[in-house]
Every structure is written in C-alpha cells, then in structure tokens.
C-alpha positions as a printed Julia matrix, in Angstrom:
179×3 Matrix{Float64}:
 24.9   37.35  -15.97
 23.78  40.42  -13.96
 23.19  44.01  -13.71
 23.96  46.98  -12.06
 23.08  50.9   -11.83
 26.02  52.91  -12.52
 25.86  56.37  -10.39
 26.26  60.25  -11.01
 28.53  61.73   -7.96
 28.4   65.33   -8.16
 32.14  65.97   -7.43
 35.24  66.92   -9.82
 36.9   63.24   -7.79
 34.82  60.5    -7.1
 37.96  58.67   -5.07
 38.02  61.82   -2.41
 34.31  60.94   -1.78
 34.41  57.63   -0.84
 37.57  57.95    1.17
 35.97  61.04    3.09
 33.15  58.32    3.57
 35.11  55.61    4.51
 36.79  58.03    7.6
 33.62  59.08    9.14
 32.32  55.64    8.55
 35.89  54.96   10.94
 35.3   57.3    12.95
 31.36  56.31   14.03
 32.77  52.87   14.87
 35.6   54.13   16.33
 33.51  56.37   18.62
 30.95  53.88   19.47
 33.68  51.43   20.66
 35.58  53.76   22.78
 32.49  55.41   24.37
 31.16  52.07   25.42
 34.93  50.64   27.4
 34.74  54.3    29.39
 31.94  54.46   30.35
 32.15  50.32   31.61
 35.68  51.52   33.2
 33.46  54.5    34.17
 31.2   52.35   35.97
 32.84  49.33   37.01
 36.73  50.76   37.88
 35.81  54.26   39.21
 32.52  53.83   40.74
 30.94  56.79   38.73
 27.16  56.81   39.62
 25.1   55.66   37.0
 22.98  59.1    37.01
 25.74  61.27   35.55
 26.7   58.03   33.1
 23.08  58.22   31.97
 23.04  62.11   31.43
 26.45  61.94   29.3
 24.78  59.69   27.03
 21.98  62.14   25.06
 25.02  63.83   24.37
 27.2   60.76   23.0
 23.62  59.53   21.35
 23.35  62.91   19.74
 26.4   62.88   18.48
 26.76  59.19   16.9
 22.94  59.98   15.26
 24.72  63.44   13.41
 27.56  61.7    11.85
 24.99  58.65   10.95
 22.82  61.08    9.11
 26.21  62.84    7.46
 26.83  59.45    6.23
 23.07  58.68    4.64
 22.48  62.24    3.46
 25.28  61.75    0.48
 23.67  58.33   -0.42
 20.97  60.18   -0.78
 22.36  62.66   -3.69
 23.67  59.97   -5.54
 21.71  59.72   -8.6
 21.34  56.06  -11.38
 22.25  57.6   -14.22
 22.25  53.66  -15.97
 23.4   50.49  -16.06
 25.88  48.1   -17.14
 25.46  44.22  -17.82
 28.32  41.53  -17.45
 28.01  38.46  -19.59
 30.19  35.48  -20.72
 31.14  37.57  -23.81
 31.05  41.44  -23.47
 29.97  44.03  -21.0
 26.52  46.35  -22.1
 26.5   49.7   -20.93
 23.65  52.13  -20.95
 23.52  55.5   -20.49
 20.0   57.0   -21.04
 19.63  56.58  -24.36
 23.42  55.81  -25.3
 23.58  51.84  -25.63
 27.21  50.88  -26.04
 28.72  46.97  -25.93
 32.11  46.13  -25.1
 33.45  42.97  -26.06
 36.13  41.18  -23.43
 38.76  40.81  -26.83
 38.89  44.67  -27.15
 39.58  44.68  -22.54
 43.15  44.53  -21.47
 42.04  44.95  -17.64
 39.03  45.19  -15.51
 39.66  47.16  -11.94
 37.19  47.0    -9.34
 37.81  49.12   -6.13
 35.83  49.9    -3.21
 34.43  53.13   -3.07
 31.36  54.48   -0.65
 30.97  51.93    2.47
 27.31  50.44    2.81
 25.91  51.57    5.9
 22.92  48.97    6.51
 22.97  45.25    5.32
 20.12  45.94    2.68
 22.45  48.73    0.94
 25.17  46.16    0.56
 26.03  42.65    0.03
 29.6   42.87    0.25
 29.96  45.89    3.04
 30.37  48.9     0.18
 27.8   50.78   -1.8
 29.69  51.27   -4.63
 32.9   50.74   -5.88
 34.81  51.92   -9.1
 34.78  49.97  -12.0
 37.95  51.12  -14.04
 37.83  49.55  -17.76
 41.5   49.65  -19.48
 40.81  48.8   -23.18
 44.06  47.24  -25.67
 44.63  50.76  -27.1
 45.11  52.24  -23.64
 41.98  54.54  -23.48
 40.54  53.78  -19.69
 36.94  54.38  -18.82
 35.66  54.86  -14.97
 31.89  53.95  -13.48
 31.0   53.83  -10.21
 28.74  50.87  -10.1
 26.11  49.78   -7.31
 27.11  46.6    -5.67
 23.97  45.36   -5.12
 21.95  43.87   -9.11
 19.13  45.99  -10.35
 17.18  41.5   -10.97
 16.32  41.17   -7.5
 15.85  37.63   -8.18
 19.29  37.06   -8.34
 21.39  38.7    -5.03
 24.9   38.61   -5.92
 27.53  41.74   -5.19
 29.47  42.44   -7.97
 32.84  41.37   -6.22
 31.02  37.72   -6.9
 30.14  38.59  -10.69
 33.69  39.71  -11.12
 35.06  36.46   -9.23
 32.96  34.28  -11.51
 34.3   36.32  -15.09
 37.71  35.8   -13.89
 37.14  32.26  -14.32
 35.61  32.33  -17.84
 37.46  35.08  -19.33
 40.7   35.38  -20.79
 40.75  39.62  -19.91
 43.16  40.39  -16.41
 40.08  41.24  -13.41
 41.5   42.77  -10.74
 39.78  43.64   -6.79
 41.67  46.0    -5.76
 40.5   45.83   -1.25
C-alpha cells in the first residue's frame, strides 16, 4: 500500500516535542491574529496615524519571522532513520539494515497520534509532520515510531491518517486516530 520514513528525535520524550511544537505553532497564529484586529482597531477606532502603525510593524514582523524559524530549525534536526510499509497483510519495517515484518494476526492495536504540526502545505498532507505510530502486539509488548505523514512513492500522495482509514476497513486488528 504505501510507505513512510520513520524519524530519529534526539530527545529522552518524543510526546514533549511535539506538544512544545504544537504551542509555539499556537502561539504564531495566535499572535498574528491578535496583532492584525489592534492594529485595524488601532487604525479605524482610535485614529492612530498610520506612520507609527507602520514603524510597530518591523518589530511585530521580526518577531513572527523568530518563532517561524524556532519552528523550522527542529524539522531540520530530525533525521530518516527508515521506513515502514503498510499492506493488506503485515506491516515491513526497516531500520538500516534490520528488516523486520509484522503480520496484522500477531497486532492487537494500531495507535496513530499527532505529533510535530506541518508548517507549509508541502510538509504535510494532513496539517502534521509526524505523528506517533504506537504498535500494541497480542503478548502486550508495545513498539513506538514516529512516522512522516507524507509517502516516501511520490506517485502516490496519501497521509497516513488515509492509509490507516483504508486498513481499518480490510483488517480485522483495532486502528485507532487518536486527534
């Protein structure tokens, strides 16, 4: 079905990263909306002169292009360490040189959750960069990946929210997208 790159975070809790991600990603929208209804109420409500608008906003500009760059310069660290294949009967995973095949009778659960948010449309199909693939096998032994969302074929452009969506229909193993 399709492929993805599973990634290397350097950090002891790949969770905190993506929810330290997903603030400032907050908190550059956040920003951008609240700077842009003062300074209308700035212009339209209090009659400020547009001059002293127009020097505030290196400043504001300045600012949103720091926490913009904060946000690329971790996607930037993140290194493919493989990638794991989904088909109709098992998932592949590869790991340099380790090739290892799971097959969906030996899966309890599959848990995909979002992780790093994509910044740009071309990092993303689905609005994240990554998410966390949890695997629960029948003996209870769990295994975590964070995955790409976007498929190493470039032929084919589906996220992998859409590859999960289409094994929940043909598998008999519990998917769950955890928002």
């Amino acid at each position: 079905m399709s492929r993805y790159r599973i990634y290397k975070i350097d950090h002891f809790d790949p969770q905190i990263v993506g929810k330290n991600k997903r603030r400032l990603a907050v908190i550059f929208s956040i920003t951008t909306l609240i700077l842009t209804i003062v300074y209308q109420i700035g212009i339209q409500i209090l009659h400020i002169h547009l001059l002293i608008v127009l020097s505030t906003f290196p400043i504001i500009l300045g600012f949103s292009f720091y926490l913009n760059s904060k946000l690329k310069a971790d996607l930037r660290k993140i290194k493919t360490i493989g990638e794991v294949e989904f088909t109709r009967t098992s998932i592949k995973k590869r790991l340099g040189d380790i090739y290892i095949e799971y097959d969906f009778k030996l899966i309890k659960e599959l848990e995909l959750s979002k992780h790093i948010p994509g910044l740009s449309p071309k990092d993303s199909k689905s609005g994240y960069f990554s998410y966390i693939l949890k695997i629960i096998f029948k003996n209870l032994k769990t295994e975590s990946l964070i995955v790409s969302d976007r498929p190493l074929d470039t032929r084919q452009d589906i996220s992998i929210v859409e590859t999960f969506r289409t094994l929940k229909k043909l598998i008999q193993t519990e998917i769950t997208i955890i928002s």
